[in-house]
MOPAC internal coordinates of N, CA, C and O (Angstrom, degrees):
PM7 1SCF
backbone

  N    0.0000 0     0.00 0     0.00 0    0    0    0
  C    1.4428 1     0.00 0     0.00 0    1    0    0
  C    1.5260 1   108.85 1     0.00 0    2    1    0
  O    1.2310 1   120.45 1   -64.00 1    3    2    1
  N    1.3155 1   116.74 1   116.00 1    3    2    1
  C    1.6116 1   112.15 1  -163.29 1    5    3    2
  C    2.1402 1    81.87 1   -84.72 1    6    5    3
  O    1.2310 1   137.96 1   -16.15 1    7    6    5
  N    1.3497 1    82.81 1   163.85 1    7    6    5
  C    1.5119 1   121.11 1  -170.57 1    9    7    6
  C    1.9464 1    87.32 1   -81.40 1   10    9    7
  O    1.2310 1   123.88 1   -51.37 1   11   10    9
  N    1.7842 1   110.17 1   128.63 1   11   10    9
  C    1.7554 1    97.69 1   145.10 1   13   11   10
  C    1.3818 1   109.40 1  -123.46 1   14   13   11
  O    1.2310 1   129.92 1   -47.70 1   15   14   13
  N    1.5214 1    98.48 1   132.30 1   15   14   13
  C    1.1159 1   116.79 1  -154.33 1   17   15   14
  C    1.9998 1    94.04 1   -75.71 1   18   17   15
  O    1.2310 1   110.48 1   158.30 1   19   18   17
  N    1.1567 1   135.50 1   -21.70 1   19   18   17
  C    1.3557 1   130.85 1   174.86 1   21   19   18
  C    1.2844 1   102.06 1   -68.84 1   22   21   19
  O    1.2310 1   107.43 1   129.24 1   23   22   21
  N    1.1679 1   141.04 1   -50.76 1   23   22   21
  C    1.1763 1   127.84 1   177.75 1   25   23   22
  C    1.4771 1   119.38 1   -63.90 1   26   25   23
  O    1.2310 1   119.66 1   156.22 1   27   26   25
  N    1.0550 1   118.26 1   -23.78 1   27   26   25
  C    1.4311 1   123.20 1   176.81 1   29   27   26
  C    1.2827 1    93.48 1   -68.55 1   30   29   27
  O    1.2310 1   104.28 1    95.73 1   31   30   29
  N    1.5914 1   146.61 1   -84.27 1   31   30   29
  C    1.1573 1   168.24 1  -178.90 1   33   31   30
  C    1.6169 1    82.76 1   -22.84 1   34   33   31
  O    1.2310 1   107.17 1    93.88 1   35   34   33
  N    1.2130 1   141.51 1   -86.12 1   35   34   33
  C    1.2167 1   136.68 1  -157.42 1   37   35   34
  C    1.4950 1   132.35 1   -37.60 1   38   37   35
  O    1.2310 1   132.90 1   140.99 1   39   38   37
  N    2.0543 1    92.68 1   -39.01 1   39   38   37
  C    1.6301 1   131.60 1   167.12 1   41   39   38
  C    1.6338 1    92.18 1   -43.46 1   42   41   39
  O    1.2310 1   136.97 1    99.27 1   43   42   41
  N    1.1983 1    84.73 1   -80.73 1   43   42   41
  C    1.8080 1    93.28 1  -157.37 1   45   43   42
  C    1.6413 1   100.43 1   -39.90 1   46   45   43
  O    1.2310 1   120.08 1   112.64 1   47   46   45
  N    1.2632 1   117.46 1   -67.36 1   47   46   45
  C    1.4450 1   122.66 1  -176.77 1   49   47   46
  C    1.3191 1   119.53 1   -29.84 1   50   49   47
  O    1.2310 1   125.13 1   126.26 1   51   50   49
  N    1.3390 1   107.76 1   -53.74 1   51   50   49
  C    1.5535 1   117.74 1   161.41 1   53   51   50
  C    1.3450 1   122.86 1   -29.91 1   54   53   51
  O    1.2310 1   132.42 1   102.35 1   55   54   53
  N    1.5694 1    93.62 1   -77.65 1   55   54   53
  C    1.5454 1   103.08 1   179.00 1   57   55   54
  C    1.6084 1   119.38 1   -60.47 1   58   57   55
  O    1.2310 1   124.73 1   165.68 1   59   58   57
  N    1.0726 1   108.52 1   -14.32 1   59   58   57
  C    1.8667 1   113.57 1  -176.17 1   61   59   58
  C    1.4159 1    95.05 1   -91.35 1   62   61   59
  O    1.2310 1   112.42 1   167.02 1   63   62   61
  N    1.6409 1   131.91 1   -12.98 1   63   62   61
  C    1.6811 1   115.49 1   173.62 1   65   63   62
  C    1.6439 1   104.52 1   -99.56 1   66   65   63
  O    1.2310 1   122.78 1   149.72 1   67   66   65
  N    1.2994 1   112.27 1   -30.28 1   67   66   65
  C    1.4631 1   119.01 1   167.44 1   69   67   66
  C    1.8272 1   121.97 1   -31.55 1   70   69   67
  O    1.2310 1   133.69 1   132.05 1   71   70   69
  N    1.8557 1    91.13 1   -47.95 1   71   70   69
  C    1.2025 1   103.43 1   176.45 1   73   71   70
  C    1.6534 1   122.10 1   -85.14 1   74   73   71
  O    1.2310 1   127.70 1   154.99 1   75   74   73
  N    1.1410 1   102.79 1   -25.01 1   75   74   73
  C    1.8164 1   109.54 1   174.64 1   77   75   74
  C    1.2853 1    98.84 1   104.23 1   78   77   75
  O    1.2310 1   120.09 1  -156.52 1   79   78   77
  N    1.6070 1   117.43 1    23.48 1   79   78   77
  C    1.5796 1    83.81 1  -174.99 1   81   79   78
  C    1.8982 1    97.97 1  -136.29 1   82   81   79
  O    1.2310 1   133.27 1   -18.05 1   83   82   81
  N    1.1718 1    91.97 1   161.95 1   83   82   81
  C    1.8545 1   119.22 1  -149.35 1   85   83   82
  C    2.2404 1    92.41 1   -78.51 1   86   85   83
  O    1.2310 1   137.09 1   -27.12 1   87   86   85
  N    1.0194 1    84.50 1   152.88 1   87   86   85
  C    1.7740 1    96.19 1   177.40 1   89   87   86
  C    1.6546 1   103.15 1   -60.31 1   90   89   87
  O    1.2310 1   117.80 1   173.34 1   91   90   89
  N    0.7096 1   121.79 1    -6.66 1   91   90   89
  C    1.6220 1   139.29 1  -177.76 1   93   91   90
  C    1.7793 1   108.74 1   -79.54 1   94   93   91
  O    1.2310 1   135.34 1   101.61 1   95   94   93
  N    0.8968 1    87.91 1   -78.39 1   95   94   93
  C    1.9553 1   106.34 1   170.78 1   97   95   94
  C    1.1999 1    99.00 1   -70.80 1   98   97   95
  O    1.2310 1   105.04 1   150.90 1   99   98   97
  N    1.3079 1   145.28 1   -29.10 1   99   98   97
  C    1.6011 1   107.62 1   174.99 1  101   99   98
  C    1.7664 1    98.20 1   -94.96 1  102  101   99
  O    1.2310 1   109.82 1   169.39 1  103  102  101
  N    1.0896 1   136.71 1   -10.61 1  103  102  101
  C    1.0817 1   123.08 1   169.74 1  105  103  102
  C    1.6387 1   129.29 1   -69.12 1  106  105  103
  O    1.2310 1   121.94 1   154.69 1  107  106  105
  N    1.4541 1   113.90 1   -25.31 1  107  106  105
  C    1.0903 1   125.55 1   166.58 1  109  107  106
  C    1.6477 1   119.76 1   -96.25 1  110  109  107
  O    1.2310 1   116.77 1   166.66 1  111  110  109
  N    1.3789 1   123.75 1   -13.34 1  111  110  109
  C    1.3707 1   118.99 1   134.63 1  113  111  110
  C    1.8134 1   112.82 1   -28.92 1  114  113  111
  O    1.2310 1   127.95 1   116.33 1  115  114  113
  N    1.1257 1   102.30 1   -63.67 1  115  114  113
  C    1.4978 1   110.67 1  -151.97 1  117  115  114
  C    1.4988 1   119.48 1  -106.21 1  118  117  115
  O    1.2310 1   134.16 1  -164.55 1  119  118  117
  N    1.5682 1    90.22 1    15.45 1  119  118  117
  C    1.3857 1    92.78 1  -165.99 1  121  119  118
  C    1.5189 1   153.65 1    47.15 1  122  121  119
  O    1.2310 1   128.72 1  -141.94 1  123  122  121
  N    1.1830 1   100.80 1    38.06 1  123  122  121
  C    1.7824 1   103.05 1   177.03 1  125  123  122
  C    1.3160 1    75.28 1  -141.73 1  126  125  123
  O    1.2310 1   135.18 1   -10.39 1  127  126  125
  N    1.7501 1    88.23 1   169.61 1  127  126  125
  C    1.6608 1   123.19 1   178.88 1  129  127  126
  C    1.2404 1   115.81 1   -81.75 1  130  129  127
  O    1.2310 1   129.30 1   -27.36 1  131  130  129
  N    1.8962 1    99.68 1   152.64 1  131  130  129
  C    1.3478 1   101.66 1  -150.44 1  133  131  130
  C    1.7650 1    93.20 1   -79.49 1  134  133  131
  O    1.2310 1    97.83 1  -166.61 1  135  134  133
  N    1.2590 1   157.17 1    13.39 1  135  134  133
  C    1.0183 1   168.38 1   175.67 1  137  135  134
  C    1.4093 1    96.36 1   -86.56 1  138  137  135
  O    1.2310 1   113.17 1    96.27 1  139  138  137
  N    1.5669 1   130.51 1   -83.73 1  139  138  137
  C    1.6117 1   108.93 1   175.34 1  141  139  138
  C    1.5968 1   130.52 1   -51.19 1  142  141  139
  O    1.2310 1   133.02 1   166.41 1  143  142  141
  N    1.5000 1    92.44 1   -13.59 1  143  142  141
  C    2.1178 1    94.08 1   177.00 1  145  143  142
  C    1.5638 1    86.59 1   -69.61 1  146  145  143
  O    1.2310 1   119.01 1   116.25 1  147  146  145
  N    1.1811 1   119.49 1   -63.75 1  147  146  145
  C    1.6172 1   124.43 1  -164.76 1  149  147  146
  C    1.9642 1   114.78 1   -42.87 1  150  149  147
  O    1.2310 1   132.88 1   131.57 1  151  150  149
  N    1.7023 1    92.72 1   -48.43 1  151  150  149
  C    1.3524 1   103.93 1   168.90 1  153  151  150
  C    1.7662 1   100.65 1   -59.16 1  154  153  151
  O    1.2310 1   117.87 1   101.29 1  155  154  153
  N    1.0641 1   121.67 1   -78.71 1  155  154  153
  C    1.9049 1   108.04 1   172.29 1  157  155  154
  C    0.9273 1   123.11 1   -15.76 1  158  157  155
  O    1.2310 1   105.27 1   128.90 1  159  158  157
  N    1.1609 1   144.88 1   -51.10 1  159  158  157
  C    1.5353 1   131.04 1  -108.89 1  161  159  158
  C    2.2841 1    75.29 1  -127.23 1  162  161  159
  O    1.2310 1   132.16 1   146.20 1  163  162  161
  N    1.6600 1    94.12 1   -33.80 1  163  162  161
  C    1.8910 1    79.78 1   178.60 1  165  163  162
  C    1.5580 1   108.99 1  -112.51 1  166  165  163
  O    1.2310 1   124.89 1  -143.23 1  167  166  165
  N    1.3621 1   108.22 1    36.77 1  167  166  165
  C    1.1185 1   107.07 1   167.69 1  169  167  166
  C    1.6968 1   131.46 1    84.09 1  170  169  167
  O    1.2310 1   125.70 1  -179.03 1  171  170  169
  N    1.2472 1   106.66 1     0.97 1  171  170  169
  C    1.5734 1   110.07 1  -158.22 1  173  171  170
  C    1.4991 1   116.77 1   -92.68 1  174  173  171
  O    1.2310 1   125.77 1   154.95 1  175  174  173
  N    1.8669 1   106.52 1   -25.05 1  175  174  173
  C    1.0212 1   146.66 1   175.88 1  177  175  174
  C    1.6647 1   123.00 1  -114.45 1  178  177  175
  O    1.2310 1   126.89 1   -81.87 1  179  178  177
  N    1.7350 1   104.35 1    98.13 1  179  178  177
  C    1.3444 1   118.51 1   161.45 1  181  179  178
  C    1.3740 1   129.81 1   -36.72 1  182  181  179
  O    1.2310 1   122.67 1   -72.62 1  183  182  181
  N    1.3678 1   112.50 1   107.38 1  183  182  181
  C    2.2653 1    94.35 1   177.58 1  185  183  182
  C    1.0027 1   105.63 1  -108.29 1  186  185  183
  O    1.2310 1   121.99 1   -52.33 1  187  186  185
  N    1.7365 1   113.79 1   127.67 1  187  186  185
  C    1.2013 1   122.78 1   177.25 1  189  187  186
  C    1.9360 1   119.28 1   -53.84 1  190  189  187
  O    1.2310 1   116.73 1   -23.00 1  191  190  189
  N    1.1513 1   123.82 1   157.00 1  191  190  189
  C    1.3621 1   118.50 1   164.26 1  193  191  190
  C    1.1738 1   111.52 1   -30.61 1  194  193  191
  O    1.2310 1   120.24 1    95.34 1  195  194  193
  N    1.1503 1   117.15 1   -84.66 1  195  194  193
  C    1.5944 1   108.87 1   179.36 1  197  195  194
  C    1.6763 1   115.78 1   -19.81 1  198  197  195
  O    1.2310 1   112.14 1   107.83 1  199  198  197
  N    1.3898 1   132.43 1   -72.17 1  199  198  197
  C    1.3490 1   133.60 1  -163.03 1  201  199  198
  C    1.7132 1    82.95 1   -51.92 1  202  201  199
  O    1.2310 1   123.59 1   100.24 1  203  202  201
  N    1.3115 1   110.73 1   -79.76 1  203  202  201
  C    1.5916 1   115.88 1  -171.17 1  205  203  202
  C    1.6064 1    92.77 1     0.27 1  206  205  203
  O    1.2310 1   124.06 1    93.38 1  207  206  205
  N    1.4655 1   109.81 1   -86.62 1  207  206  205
  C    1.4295 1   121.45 1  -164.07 1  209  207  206
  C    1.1228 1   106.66 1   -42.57 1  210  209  207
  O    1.2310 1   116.69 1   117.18 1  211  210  209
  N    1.0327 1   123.89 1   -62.82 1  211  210  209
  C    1.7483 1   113.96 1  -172.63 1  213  211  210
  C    1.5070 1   106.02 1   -50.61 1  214  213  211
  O    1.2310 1   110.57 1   128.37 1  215  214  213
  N    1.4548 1   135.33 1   -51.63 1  215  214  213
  C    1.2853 1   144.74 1  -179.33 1  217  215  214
  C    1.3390 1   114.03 1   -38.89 1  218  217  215
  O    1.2310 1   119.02 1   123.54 1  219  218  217
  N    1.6742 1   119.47 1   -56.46 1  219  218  217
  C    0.9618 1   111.36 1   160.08 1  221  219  218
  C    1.4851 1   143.06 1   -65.68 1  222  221  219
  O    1.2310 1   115.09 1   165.36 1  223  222  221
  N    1.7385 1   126.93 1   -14.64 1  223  222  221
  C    0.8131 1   127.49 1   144.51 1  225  223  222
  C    1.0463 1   129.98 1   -47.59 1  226  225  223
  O    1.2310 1   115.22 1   118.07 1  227  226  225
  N    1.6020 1   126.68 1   -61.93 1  227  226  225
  C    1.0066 1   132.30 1   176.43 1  229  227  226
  C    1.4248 1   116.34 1   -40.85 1  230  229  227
  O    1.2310 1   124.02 1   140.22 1  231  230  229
  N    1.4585 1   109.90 1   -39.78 1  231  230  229
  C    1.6189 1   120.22 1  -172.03 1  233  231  230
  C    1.5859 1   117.96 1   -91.44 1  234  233  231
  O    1.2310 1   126.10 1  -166.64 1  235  234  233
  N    1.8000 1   105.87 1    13.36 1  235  234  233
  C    1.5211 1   104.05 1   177.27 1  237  235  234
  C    1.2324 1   109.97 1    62.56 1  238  237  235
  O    1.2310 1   106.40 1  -169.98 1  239  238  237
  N    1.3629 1   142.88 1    10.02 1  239  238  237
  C    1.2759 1   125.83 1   148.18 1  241  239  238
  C    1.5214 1   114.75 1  -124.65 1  242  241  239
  O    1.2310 1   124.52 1    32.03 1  243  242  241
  N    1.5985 1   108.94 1  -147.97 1  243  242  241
  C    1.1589 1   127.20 1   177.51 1  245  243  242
  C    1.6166 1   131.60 1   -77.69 1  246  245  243
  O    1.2310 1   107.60 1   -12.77 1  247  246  245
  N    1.0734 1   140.74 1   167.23 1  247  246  245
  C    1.2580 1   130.64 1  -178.14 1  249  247  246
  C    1.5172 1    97.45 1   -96.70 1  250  249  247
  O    1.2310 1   109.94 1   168.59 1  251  250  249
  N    1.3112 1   136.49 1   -11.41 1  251  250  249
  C    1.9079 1   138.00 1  -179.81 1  253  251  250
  C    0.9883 1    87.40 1   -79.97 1  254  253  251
  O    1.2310 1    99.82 1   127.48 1  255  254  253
  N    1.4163 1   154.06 1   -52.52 1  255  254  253
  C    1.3605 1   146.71 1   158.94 1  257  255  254
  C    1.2924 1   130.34 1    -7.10 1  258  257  255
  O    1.2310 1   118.42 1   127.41 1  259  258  257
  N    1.1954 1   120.62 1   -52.59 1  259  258  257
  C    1.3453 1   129.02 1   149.48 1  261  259  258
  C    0.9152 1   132.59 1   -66.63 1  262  261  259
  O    1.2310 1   119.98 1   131.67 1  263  262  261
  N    1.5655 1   117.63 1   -48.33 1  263  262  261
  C    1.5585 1   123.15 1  -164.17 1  265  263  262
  C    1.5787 1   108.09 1   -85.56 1  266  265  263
  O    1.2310 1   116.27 1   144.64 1  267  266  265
  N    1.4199 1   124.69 1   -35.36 1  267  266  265
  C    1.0697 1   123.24 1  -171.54 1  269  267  266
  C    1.8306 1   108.96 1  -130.64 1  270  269  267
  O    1.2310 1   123.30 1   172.92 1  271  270  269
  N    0.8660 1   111.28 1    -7.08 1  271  270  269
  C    1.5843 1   133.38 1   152.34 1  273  271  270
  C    1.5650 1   110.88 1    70.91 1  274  273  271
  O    1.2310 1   127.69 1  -133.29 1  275  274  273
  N    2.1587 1   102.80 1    46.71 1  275  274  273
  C    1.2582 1   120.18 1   179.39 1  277  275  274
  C    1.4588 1    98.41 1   -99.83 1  278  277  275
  O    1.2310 1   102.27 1   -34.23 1  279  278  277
  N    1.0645 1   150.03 1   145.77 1  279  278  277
  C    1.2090 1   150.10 1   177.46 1  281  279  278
  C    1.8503 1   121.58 1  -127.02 1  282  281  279
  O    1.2310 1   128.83 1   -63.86 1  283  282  281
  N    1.1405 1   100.58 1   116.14 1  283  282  281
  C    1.8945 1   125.57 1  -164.82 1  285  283  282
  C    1.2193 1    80.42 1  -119.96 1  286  285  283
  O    1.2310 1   124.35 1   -27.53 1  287  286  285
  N    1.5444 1   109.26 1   152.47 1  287  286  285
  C    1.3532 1   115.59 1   178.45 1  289  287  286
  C    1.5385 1    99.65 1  -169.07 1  290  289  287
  O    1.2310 1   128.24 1  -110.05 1  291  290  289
  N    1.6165 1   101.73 1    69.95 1  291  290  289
  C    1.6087 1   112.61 1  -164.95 1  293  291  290
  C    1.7232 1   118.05 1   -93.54 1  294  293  291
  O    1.2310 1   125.41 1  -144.64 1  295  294  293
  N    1.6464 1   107.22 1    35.36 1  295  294  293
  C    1.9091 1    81.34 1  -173.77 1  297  295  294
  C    0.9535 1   130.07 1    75.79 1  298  297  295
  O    1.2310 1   128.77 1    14.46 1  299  298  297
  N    1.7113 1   100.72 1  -165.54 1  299  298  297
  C    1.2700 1   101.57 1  -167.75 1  301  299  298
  C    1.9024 1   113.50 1   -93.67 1  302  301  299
  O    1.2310 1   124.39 1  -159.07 1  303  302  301
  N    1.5485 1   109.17 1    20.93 1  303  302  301
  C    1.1156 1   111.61 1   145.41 1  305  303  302
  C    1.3462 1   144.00 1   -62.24 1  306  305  303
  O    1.2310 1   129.39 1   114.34 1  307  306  305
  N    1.4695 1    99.52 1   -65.66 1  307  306  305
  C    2.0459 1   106.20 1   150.20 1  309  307  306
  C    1.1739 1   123.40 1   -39.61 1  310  309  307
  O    1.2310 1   125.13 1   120.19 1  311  310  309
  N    1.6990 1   107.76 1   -59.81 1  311  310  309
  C    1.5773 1   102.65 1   165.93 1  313  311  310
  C    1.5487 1   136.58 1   -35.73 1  314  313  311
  O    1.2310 1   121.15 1   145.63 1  315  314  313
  N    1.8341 1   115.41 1   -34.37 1  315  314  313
  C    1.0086 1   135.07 1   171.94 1  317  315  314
  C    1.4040 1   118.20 1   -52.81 1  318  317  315
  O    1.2310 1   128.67 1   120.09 1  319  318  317
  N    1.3749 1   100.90 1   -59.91 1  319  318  317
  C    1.2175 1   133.31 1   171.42 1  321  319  318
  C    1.8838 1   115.53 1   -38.74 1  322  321  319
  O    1.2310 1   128.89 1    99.11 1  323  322  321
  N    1.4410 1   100.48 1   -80.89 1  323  322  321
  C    1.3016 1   106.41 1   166.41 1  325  323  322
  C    1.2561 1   129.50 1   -59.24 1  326  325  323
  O    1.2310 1   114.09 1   154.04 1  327  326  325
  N    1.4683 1   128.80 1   -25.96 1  327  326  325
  C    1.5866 1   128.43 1   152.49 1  329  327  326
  C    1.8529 1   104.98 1   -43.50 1  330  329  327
  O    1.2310 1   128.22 1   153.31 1  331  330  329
  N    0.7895 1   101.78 1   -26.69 1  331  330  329
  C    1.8074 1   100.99 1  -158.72 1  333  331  330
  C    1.3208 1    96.96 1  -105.42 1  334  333  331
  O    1.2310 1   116.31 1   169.01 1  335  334  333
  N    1.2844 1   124.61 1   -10.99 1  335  334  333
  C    1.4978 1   119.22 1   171.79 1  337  335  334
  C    1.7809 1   109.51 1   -93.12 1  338  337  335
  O    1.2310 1   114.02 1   154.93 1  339  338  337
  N    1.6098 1   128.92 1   -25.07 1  339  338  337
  C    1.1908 1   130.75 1   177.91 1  341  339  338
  C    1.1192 1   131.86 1   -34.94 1  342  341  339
  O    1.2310 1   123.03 1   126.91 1  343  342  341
  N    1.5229 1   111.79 1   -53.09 1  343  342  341
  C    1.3649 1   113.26 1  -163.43 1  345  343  342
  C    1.6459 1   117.60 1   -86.44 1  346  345  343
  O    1.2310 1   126.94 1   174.02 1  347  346  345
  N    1.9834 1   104.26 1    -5.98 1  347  346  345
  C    1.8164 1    99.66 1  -167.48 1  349  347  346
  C    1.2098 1    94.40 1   -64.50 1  350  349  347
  O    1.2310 1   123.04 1    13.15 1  351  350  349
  N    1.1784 1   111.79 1  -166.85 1  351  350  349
  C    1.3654 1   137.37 1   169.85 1  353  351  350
  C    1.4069 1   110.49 1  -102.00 1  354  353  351
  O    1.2310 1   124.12 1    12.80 1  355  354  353
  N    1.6008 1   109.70 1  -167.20 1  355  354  353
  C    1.0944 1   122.69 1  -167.19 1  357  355  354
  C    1.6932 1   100.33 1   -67.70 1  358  357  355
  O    1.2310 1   121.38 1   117.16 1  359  358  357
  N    0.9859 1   114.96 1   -62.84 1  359  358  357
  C    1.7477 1   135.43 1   177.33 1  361  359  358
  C    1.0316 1   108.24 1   -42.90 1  362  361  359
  O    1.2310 1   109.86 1   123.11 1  363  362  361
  N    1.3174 1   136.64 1   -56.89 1  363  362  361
  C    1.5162 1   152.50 1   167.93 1  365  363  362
  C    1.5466 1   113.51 1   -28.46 1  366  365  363
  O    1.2310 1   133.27 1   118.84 1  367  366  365
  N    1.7058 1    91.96 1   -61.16 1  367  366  365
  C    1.1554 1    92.90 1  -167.40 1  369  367  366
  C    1.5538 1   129.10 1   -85.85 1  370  369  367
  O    1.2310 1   133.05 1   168.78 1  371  370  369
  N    1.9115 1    92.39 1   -11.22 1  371  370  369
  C    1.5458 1   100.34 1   172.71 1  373  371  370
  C    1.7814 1   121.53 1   -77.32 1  374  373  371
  O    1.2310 1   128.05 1   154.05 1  375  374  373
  N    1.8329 1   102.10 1   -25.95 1  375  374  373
  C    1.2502 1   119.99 1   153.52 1  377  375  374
  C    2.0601 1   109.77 1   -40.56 1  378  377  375
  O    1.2310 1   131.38 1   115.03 1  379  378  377
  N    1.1152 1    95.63 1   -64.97 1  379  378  377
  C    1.7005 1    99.31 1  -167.70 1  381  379  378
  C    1.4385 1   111.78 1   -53.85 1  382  381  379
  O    1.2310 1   129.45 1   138.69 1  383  382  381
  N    1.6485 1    99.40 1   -41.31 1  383  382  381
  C    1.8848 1   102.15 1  -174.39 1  385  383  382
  C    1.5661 1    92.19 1   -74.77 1  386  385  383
  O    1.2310 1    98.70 1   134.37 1  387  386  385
  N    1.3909 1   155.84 1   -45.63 1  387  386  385
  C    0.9807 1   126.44 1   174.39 1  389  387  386
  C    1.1309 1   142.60 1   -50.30 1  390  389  387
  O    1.2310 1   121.29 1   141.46 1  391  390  389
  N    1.4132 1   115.14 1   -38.54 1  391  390  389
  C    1.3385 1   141.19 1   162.80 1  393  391  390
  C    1.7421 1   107.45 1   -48.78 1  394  393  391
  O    1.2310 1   120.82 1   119.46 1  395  394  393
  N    1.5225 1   116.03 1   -60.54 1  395  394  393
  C    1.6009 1   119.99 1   167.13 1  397  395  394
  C    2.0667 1   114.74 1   -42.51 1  398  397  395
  O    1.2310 1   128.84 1   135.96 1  399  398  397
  N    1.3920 1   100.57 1   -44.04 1  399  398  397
  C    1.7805 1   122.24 1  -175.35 1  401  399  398
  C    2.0757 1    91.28 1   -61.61 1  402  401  399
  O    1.2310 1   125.53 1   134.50 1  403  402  401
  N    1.5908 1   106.98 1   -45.50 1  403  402  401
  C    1.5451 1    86.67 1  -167.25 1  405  403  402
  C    1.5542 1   113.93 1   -89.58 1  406  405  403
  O    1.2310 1   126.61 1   161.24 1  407  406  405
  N    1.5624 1   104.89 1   -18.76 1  407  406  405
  C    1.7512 1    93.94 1   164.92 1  409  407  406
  C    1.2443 1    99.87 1   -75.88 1  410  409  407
  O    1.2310 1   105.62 1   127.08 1  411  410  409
  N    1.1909 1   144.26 1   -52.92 1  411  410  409
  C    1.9669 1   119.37 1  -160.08 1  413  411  410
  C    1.4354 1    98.18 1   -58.05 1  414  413  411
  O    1.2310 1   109.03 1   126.62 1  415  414  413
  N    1.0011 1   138.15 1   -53.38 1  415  414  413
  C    1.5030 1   126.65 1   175.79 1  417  415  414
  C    1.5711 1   124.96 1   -60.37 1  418  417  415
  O    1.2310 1   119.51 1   155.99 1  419  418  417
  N    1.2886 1   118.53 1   -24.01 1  419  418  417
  C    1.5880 1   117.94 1  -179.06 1  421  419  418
  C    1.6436 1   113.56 1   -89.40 1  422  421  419
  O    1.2310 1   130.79 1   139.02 1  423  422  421
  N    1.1142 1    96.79 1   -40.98 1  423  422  421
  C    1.9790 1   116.52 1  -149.74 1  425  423  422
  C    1.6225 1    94.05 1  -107.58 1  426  425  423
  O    1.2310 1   116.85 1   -65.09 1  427  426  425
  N    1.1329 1   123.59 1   114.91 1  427  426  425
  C    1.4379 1   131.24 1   179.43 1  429  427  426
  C    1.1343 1   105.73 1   -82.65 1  430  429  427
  O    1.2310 1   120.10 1   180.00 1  431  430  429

């Protein structure tokens, strides 16, 4: 199922007015400029996993939230979670989402 990235962009946007807060504050949550949030949010600009993750931190939820537009909103479990996902790398983390891709399909 390919990814659309406008709908993703819309997600986030959503959830960043939900919360009250300006492309400004979630950009410095998450560290990038408010020019690539802007590029996000209309689509023009791809965010790697990584940003994703931070985005959703920043945005109090999940990263399926965006991408597939199910919404969990578990605490400081996710939080756990996503602390421990920050620091991989690119490889790491495409390792982990695969690993996530073969339990939702194996493990009921």
């Amino acid at each position: 199922m390919p990814l659309d990235y406008t709908v993703i962009g819309k997600r986030i946007a959503q959830r960043r007015r939900e919360l009250n807060l300006t492309q400004l504050q979630v950009s410095e949550m998450a560290d990038i400029s408010v020019p690539y949030m802007s590029n996000i949010e209309r689509a023009v600009s791809i965010p790697s996993t990584e940003v994703i993750m931070r985005l959703a931190t920043a945005l109090d939820t999940t990263p399926d939230e965006f991408l597939v537009g199910t919404t969990r909103r578990q605490g400081a479990c996710w939080k756990n979670v996503s602390d421990q996902l920050r620091p991989l790398n690119d490889r790491q983390l495409n390792l982990v989402a695969q690993f996530i891709a073969w339990v939702t399909a194996n493990i009921p």
